[in-house]
VEXMI-852841 format. One line per 4 residues: number of its first residue (from 1); for each residue x, y, z of N, C-alpha, C, O. Coordinates in steps of 0.1 Angstrom, whole numbers, plus 2048, in hexadecimal, padded with zeros to 3 digits. Layout:
% residues N
NUM) X:Y:Z:X:Y:Z:X:Y:Z:X:Y:Z  ... .
END
This chain:
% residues 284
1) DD3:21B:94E:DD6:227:955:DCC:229:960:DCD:22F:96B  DC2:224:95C:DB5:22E:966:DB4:221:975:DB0:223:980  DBA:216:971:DBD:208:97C:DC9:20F:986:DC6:210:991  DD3:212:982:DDB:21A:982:DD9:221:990:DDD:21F:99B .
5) DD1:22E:987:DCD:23A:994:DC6:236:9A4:DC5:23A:9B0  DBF:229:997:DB3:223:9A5:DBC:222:9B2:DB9:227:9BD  DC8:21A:9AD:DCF:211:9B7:DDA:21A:9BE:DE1:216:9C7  DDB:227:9B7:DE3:231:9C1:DD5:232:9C6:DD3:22B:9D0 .
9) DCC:238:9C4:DC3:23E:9CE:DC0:238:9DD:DBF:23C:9E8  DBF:22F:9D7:DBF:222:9E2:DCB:221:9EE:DCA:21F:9FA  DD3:222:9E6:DDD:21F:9EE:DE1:22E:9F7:DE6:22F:A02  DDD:238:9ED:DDF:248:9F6:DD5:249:9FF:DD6:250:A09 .
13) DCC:240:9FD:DBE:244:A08:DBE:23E:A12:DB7:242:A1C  DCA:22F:A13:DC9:229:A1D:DD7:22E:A28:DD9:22C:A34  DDF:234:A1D:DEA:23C:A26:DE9:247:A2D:DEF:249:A38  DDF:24F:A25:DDA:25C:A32:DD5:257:A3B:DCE:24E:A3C .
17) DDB:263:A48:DD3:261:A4E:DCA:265:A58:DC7:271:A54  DC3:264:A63:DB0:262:A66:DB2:271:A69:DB8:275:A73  DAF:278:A62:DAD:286:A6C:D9D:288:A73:D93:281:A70  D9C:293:A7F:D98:291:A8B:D8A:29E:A86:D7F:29F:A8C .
21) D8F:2A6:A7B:D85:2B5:A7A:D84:2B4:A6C:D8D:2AE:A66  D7D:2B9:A67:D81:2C3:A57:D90:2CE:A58:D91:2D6:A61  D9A:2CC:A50:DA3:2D6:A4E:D9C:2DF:A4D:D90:2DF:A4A  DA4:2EE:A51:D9F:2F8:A4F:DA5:301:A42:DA8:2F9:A3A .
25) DA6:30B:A3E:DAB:311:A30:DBC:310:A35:DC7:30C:A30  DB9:315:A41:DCA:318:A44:DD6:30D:A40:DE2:30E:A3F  DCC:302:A3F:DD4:2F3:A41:DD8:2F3:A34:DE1:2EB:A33  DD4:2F8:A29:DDE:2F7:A1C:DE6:2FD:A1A:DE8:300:A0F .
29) DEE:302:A23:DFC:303:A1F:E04:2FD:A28:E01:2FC:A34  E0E:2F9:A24:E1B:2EF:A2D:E24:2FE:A37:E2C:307:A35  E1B:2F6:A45:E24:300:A51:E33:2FB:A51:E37:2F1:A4B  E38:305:A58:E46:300:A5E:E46:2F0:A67:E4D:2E6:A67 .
33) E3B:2F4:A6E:E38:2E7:A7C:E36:2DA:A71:E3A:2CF:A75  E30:2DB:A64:E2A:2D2:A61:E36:2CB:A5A:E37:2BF:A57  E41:2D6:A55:E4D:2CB:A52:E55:2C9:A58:E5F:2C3:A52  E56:2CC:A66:E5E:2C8:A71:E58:2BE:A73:E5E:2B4:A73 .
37) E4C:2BE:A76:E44:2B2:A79:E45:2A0:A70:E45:295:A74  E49:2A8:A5C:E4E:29F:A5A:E5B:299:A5C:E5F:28E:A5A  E60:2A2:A61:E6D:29C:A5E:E74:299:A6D:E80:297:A6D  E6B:299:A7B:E6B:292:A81:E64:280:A83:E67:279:A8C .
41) E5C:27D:A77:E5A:26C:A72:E66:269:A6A:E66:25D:A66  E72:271:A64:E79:26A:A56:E83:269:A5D:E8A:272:A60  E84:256:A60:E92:24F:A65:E9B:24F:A59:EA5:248:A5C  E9B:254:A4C:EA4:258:A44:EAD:25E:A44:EB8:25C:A3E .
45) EA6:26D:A4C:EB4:275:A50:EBB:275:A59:EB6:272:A64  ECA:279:A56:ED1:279:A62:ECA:282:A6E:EC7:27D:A79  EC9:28A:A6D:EC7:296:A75:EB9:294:A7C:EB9:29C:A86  EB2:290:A7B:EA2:28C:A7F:E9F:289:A8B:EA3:27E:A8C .
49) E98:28D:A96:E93:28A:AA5:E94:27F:AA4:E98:27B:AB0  E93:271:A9A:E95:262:A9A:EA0:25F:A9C:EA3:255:AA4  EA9:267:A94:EB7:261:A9A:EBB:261:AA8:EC4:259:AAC  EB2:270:AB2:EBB:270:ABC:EB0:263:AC6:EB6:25F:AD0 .
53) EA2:25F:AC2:E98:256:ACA:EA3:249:ACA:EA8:244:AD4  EA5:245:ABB:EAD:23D:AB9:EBF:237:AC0:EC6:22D:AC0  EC2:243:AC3:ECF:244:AC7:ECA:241:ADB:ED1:23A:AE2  EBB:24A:AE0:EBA:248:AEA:EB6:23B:AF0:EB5:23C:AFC .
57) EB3:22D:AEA:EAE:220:AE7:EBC:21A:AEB:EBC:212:AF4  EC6:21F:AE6:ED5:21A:AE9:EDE:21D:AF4:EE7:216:AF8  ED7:22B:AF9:EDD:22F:B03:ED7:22A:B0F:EDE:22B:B19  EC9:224:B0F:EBD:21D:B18:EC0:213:B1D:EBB:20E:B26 .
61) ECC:20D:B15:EC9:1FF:B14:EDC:1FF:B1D:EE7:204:B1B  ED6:1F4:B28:EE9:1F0:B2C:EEC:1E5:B21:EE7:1DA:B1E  EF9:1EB:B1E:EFF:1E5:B11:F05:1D7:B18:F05:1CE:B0F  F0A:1D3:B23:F11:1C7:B28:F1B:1C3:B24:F20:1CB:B1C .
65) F23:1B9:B26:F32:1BA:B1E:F32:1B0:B14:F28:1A9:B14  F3E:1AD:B0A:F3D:1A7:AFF:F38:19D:AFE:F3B:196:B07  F33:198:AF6:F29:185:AF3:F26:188:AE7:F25:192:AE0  F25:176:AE7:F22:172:AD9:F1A:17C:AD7:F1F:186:AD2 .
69) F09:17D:ADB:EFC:182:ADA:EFE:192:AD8:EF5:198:AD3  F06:197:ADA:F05:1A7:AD9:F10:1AF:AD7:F12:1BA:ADA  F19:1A6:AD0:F23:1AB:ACA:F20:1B6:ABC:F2A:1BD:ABA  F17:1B9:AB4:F16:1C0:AAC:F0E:1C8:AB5:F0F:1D3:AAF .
73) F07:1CB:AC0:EFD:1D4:AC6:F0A:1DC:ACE:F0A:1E8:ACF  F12:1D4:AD2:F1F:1E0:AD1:F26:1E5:ACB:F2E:1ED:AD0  F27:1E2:ABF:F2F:1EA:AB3:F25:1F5:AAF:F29:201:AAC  F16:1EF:AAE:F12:1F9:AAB:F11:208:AB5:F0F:213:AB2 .
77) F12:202:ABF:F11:20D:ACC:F1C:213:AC9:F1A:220:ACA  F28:20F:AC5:F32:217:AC6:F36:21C:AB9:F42:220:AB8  F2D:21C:AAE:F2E:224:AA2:F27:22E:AA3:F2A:23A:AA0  F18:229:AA8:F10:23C:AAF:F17:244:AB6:F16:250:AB5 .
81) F21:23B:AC1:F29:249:AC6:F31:24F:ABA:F32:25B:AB8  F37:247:AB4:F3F:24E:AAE:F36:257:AA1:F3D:25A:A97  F2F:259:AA1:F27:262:A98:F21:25C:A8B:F1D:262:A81  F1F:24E:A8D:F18:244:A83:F06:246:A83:F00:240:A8C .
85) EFF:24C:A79:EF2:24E:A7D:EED:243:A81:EF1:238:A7C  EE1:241:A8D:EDB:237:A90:ECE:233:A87:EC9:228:A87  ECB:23F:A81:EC0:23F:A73:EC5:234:A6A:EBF:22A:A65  ED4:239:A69:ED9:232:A57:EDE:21F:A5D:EDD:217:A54 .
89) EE2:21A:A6A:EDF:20C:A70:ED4:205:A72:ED3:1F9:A74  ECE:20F:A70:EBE:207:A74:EB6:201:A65:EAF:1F7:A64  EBC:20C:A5B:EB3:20A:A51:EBC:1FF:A49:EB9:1F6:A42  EC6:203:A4C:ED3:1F4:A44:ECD:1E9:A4C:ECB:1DE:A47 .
93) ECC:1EA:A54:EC3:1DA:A5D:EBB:1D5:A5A:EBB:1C9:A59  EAE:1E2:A58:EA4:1DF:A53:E9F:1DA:A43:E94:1D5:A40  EAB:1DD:A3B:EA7:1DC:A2C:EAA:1CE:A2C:E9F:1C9:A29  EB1:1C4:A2D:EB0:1B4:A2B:EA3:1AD:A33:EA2:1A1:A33 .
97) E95:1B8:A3C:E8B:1AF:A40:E83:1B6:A35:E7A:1AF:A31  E85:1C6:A2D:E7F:1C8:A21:E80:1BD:A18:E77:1B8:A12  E8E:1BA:A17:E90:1B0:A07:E89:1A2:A09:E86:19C:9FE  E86:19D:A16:E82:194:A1A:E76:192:A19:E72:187:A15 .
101) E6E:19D:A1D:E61:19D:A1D:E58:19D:A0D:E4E:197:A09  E60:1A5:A09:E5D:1A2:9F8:E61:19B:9F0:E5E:19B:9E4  E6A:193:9F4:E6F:184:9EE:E62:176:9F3:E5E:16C:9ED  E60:17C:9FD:E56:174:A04:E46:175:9FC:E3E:16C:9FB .
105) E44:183:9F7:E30:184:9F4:E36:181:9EB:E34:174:9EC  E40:183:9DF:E41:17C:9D4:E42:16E:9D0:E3E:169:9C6  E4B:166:9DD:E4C:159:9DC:E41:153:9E0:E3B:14C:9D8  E3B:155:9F0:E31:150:9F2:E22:151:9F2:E19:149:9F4 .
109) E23:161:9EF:E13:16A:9EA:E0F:162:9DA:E06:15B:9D5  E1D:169:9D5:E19:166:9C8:E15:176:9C1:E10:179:9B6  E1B:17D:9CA:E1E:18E:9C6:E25:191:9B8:E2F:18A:9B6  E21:197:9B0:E2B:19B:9A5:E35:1AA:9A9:E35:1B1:9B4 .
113) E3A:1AB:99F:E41:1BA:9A1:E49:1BD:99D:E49:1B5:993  E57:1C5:99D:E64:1C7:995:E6D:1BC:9A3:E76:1BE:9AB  E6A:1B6:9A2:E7B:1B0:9AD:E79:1B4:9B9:E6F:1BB:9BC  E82:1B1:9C1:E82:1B9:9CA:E8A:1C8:9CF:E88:1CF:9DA .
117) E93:1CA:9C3:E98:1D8:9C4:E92:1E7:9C4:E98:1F1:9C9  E86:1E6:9BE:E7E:1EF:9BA:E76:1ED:9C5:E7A:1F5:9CE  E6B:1E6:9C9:E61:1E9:9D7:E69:1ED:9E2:E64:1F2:9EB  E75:1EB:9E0:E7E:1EE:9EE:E80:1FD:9ED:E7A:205:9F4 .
121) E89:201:9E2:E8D:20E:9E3:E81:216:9E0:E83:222:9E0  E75:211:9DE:E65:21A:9DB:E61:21E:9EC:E5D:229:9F1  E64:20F:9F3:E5E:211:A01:E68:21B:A0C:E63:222:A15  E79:21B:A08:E83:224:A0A:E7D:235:A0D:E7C:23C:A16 .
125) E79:236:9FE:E76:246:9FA:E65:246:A03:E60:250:A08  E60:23A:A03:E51:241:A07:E54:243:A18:E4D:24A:A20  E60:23D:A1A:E63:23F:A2A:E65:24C:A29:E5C:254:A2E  E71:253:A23:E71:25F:A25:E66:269:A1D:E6A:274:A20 .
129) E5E:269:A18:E58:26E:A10:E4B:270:A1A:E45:27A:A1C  E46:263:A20:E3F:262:A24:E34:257:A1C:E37:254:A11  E2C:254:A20:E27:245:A10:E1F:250:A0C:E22:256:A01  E12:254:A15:E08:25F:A05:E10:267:9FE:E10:266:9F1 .
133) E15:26C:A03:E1E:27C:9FE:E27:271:9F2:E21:272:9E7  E2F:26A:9F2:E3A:260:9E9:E2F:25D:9E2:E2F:263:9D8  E25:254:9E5:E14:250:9D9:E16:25B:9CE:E1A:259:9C3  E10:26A:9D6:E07:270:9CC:E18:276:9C4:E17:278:9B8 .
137) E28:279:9CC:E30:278:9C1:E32:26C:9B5:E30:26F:9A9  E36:260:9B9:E30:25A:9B0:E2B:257:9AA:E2E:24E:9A2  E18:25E:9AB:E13:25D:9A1:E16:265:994:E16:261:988  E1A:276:99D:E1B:281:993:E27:27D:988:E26:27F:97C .
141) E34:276:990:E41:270:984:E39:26A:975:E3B:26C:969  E2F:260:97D:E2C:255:973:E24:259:969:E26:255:95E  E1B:262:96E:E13:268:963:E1E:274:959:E1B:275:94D  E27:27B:95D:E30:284:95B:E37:27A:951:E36:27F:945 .
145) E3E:26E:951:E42:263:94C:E40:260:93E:E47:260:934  E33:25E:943:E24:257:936:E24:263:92E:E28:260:922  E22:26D:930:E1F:276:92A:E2D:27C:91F:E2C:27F:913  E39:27C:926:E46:27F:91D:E47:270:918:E4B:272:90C .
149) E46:264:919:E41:25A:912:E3A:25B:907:E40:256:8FD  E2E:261:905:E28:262:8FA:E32:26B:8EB:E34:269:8DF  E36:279:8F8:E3D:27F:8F0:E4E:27C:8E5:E54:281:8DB  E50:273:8ED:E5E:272:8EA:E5C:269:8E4:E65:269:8DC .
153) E52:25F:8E1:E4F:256:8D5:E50:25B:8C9:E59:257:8C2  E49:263:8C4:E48:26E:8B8:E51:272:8B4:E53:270:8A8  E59:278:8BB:E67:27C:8BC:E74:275:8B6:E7D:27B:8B1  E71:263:8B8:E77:25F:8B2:E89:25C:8B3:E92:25B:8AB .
157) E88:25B:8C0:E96:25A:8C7:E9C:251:8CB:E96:247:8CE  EAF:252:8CC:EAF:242:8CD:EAA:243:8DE:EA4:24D:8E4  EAC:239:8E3:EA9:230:8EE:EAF:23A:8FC:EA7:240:903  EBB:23B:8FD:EC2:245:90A:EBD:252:909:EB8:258:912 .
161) EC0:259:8F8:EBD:269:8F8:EAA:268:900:EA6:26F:90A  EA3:25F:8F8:E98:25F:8FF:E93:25D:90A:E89:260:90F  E9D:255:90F:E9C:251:920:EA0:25D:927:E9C:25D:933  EA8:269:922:EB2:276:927:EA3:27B:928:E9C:278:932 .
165) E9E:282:91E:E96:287:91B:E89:286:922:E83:290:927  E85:277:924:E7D:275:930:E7E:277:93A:E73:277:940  E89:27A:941:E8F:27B:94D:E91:28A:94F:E95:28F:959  E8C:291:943:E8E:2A1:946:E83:2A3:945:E84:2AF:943 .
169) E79:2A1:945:E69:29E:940:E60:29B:951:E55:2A0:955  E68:293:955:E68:28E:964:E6D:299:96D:E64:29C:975  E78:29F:96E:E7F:2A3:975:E77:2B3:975:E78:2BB:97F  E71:2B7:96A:E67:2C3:96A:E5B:2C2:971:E58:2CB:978 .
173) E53:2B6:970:E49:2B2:979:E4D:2B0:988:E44:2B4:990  E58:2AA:98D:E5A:2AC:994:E5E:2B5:99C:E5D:2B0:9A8  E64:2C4:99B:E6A:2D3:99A:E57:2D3:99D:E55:2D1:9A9  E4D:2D4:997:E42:2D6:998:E3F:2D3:9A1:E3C:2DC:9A9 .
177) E3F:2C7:9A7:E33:2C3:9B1:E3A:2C7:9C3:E34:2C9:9CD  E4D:2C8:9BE:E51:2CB:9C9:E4C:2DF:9CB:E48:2E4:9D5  E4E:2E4:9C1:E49:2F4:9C1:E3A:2F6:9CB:E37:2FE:9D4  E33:2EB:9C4:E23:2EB:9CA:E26:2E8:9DE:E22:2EC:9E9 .
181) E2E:2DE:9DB:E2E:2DA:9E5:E2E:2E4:9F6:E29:2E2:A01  E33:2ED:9F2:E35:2F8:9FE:E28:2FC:9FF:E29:300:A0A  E1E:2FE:9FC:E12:305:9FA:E06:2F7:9FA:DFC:2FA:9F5  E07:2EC:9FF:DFE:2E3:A03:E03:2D9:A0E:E0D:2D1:A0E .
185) DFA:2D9:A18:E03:2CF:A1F:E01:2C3:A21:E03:2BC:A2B  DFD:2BF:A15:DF9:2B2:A17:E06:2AE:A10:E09:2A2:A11  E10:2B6:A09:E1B:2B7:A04:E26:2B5:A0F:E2F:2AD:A10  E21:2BE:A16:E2A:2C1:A22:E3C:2BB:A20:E47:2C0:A1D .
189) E39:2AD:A24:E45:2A6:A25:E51:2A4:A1E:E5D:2A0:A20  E46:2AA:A0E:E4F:2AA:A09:E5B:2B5:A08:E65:2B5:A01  E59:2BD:A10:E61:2CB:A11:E70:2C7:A1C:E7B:2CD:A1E  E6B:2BE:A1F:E76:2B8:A2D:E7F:2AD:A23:E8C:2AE:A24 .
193) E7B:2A6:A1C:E7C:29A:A13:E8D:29F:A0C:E8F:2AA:A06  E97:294:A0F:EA4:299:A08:EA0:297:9FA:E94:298:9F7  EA9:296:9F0:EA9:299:9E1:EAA:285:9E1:EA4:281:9D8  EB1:27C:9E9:EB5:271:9E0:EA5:269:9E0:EA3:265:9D4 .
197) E99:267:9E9:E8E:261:9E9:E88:264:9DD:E84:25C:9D5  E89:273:9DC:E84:274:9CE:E88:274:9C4:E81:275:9B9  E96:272:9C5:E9D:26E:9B7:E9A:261:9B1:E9B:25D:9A6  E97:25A:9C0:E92:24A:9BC:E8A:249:9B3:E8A:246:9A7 .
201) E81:24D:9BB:E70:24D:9B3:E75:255:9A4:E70:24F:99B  E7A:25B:9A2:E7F:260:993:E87:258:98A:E87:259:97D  E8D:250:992:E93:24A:988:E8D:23B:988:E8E:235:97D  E88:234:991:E7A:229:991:E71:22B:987:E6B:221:982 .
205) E6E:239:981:E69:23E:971:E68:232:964:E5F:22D:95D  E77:22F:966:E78:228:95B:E76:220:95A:E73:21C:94F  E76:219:963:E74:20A:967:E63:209:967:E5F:1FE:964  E59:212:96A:E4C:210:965:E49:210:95B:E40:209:957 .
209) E53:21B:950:E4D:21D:942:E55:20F:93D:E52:20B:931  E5D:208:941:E61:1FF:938:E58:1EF:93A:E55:1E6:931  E56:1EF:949:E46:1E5:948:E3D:1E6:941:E38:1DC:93D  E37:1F5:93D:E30:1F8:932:E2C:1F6:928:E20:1F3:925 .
213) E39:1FA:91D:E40:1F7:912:E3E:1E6:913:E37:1DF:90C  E47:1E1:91E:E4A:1CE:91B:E3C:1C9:91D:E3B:1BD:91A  E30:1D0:920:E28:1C3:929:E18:1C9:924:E16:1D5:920  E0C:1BF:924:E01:1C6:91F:DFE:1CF:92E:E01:1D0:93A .
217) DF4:1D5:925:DF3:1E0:934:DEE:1D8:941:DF3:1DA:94C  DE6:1D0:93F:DDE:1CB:94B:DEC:1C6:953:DED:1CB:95E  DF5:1BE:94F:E00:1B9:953:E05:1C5:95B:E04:1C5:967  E0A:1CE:953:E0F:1D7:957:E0B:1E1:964:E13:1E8:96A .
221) DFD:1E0:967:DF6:1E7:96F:DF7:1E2:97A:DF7:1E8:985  DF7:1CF:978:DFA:1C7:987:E05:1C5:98B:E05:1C1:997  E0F:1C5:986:E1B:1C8:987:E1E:1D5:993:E1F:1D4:99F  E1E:1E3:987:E1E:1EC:991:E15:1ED:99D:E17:1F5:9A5 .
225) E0A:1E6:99E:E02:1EA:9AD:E05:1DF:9B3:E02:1E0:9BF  E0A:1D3:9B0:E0D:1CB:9B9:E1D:1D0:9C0:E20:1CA:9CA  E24:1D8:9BC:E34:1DE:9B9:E32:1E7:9C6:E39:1E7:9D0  E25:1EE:9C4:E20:1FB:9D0:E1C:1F7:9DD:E1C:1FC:9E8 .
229) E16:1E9:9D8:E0C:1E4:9E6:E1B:1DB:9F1:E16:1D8:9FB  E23:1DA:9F0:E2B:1D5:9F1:E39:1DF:9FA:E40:1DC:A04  E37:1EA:9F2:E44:1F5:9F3:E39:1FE:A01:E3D:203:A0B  E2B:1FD:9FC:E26:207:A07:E27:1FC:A12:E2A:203:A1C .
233) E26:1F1:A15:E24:1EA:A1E:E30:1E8:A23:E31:1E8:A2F  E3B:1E5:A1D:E4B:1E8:A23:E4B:1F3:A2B:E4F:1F5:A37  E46:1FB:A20:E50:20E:A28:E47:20F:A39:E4B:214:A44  E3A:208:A34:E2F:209:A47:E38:1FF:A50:E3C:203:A5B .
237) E3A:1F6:A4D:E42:1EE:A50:E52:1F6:A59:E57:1F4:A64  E56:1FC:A50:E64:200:A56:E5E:210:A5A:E65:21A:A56  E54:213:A61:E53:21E:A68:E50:219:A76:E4D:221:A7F  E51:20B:A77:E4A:209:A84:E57:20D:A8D:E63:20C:A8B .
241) E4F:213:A99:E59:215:AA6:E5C:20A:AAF:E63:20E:AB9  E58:1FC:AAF:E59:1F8:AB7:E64:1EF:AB0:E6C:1EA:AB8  E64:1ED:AA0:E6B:1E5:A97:E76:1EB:A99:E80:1E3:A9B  E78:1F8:A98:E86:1FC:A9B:E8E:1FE:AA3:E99:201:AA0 .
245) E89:1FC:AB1:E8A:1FA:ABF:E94:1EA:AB9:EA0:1E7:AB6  E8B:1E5:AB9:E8D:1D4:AB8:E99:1D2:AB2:EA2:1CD:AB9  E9A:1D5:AA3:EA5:1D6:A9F:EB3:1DC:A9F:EBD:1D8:A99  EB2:1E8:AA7:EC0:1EF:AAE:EC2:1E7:ABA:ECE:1E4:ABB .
249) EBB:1E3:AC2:EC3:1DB:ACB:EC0:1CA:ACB:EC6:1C3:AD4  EBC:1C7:AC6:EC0:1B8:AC0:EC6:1B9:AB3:EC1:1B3:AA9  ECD:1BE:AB3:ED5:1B7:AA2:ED4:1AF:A9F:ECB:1AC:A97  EDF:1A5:AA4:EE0:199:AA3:ED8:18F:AA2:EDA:186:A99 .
253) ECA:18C:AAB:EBF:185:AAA:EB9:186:A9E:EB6:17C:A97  EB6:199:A98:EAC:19C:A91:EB2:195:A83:EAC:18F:A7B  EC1:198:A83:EC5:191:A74:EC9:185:A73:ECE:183:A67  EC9:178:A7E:EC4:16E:A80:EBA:169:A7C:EBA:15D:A77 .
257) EAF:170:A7D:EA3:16D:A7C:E97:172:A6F:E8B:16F:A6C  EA2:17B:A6A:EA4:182:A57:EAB:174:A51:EA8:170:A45  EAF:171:A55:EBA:166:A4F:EAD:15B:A4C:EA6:158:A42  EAF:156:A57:EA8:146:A5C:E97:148:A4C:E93:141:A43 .
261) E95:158:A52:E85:156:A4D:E8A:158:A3C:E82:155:A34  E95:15C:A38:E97:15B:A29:E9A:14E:A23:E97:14C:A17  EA1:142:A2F:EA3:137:A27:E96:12C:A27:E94:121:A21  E8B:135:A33:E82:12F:A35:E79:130:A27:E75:125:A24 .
265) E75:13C:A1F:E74:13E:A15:E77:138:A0C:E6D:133:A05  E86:135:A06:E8D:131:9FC:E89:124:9FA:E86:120:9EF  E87:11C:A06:E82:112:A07:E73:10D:A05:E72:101:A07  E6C:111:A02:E61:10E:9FE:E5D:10E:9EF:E5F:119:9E9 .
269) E57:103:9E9:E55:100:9DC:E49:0FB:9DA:E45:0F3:9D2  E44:102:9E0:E2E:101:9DE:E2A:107:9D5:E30:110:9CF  E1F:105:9D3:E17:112:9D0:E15:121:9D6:E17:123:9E2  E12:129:9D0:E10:135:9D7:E03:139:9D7:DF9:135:9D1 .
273) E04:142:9E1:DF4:143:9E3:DEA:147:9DC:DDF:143:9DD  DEE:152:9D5:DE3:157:9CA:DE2:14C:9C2:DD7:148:9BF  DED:145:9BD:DEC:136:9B7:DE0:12E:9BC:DD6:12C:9B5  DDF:12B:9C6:DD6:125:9D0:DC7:12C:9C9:DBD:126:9C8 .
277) DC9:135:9C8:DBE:13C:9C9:DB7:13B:9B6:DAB:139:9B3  DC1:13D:9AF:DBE:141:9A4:DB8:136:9A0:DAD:135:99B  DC4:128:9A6:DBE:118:99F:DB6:112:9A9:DB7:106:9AA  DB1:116:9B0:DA7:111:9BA:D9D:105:9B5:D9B:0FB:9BB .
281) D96:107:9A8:D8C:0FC:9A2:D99:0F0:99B:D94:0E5:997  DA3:0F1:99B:DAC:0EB:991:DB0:0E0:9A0:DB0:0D4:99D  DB2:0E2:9B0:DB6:0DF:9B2:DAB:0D2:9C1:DAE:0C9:9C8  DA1:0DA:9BF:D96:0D1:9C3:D96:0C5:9BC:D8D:0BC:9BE .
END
């Protein structure tokens, strides 16, 4: 547990970021500005100043007439007109260079973690969540977790009623941190944050306690921080503005080139690099 904290801390310390003064007292509570503010970064929502930066990238660009090369860059043009968010295109684009990329530290890092379903939808919610703000929620679930874990052992239940039970156990902690949340702004974001990001991270719950339960702890601790280092590096990853430039108006290239670098992947049967690393005297 205490490897655990290290490695949110870590990971929260490297997600905040540089401020310029000391806050002042005023700064603990979450302004209005400060969750407009978030919720002008979250390409999650429809409704969000991104959608319309995003929709103006389309409108910038002379569309030209039909071809091979930009045949989907006009379908998509002509589903934003018709009222298709340009948020919810971009990020369907983007999630096969997520799946890719963590098929990739696992195949060729030598990354552990749950698969690739779980770093993805972790890096999803930390997009909208924001990564510290999503961190310090997911820490609060997990400890929230652990703790109705202990309890529901004793208890003596079958398997689902206990997994219900956990999940109400969770869903109080969570009601908690979102309550706090208006009154700190380091929270802030989360007050902008729809309900599904955080449903993720709530139901991602289980899938920690059952690494847990299956695995000795140390296992278990690299597991989940290799799972985070991964999901936070995706979600920075899909905040970039220039990546999403890129991929609204090259479609076609960018999932070309999603393509190419997954079979590029598939294809390799080496060693991996922590491999490299671990047997380094084995291989001199």
């Amino acid at each position: 547990m205490r490897h655990f904290f290290l490695a949110i801390s870590l990971l929260i310390f490297i997600a905040a970021p540089v401020k310029a003064q000391e806050a002042t007292p005023a700064a603990e509570v979450a302004t209005p500005a400060a969750i407009t503010q978030a919720q002008d970064q979250d390409i999650t929502e429809r409704t969000s100043p991104v959608k319309d930066k995003l929709a103006g990238y389309l409108q910038a660009k002379e569309p030209g007439s039909l071809n091979w090369n930009n045949w989907l860059q006009l379908s998509i043009r002509q589903a934003v007109d018709q009222g298709v968010s340009a948020n919810t295109i971009v990020l369907v684009l983007l999630f096969p260079l997520v799946a890719g990329l963590i098929a990739a530290a696992r195949h060729l890092l030598g990354f552990q973690g749950f698969g690739i379903f779980v770093p993805a939808m972790l890096a999803v919610s930390f997009l909208a969540t924001g990564i510290r703000v999503g961190l310090i929620l997911l820490a609060a679930i997990w400890v929230t977790a652990n703790l109705a874990r202990l309890i529901t052992q004793k208890l003596k239940l079958q398997y689902l009623p206990r997994m219900a039970l956990l999940m109400w156990f969770v869903s109080a902690g969570v009601l908690a941190v979102l309550l706090a949340a208006v009154n700190v702004e380091v929270l802030s974001s989360l007050s902008a944050a729809s309900i599904f990001p955080i449903l993720i991270l709530m139901l991602l719950a289980e899938n920690f306690i059952e690494v847990q339960t299956g695995k000795s702890r140390h296992e278990a601790v690299n597991i989940i921080g290799q799972t985070l280092i991964l999901a936070v590096a995706t979600a920075w990853l899909l905040r970039l503005d220039g990546l999403q430039k890129f991929v609204l108006l090259n479609p076609e290239l960018f999932l070309l080139l999603v393509a190419g670098f997954d079979w590029f992947v598939g294809k390799y049967v080496g060693l991996r690099a922590l491999e490299y690393v671990k047997f380094k005297k084995l291989l001199k």
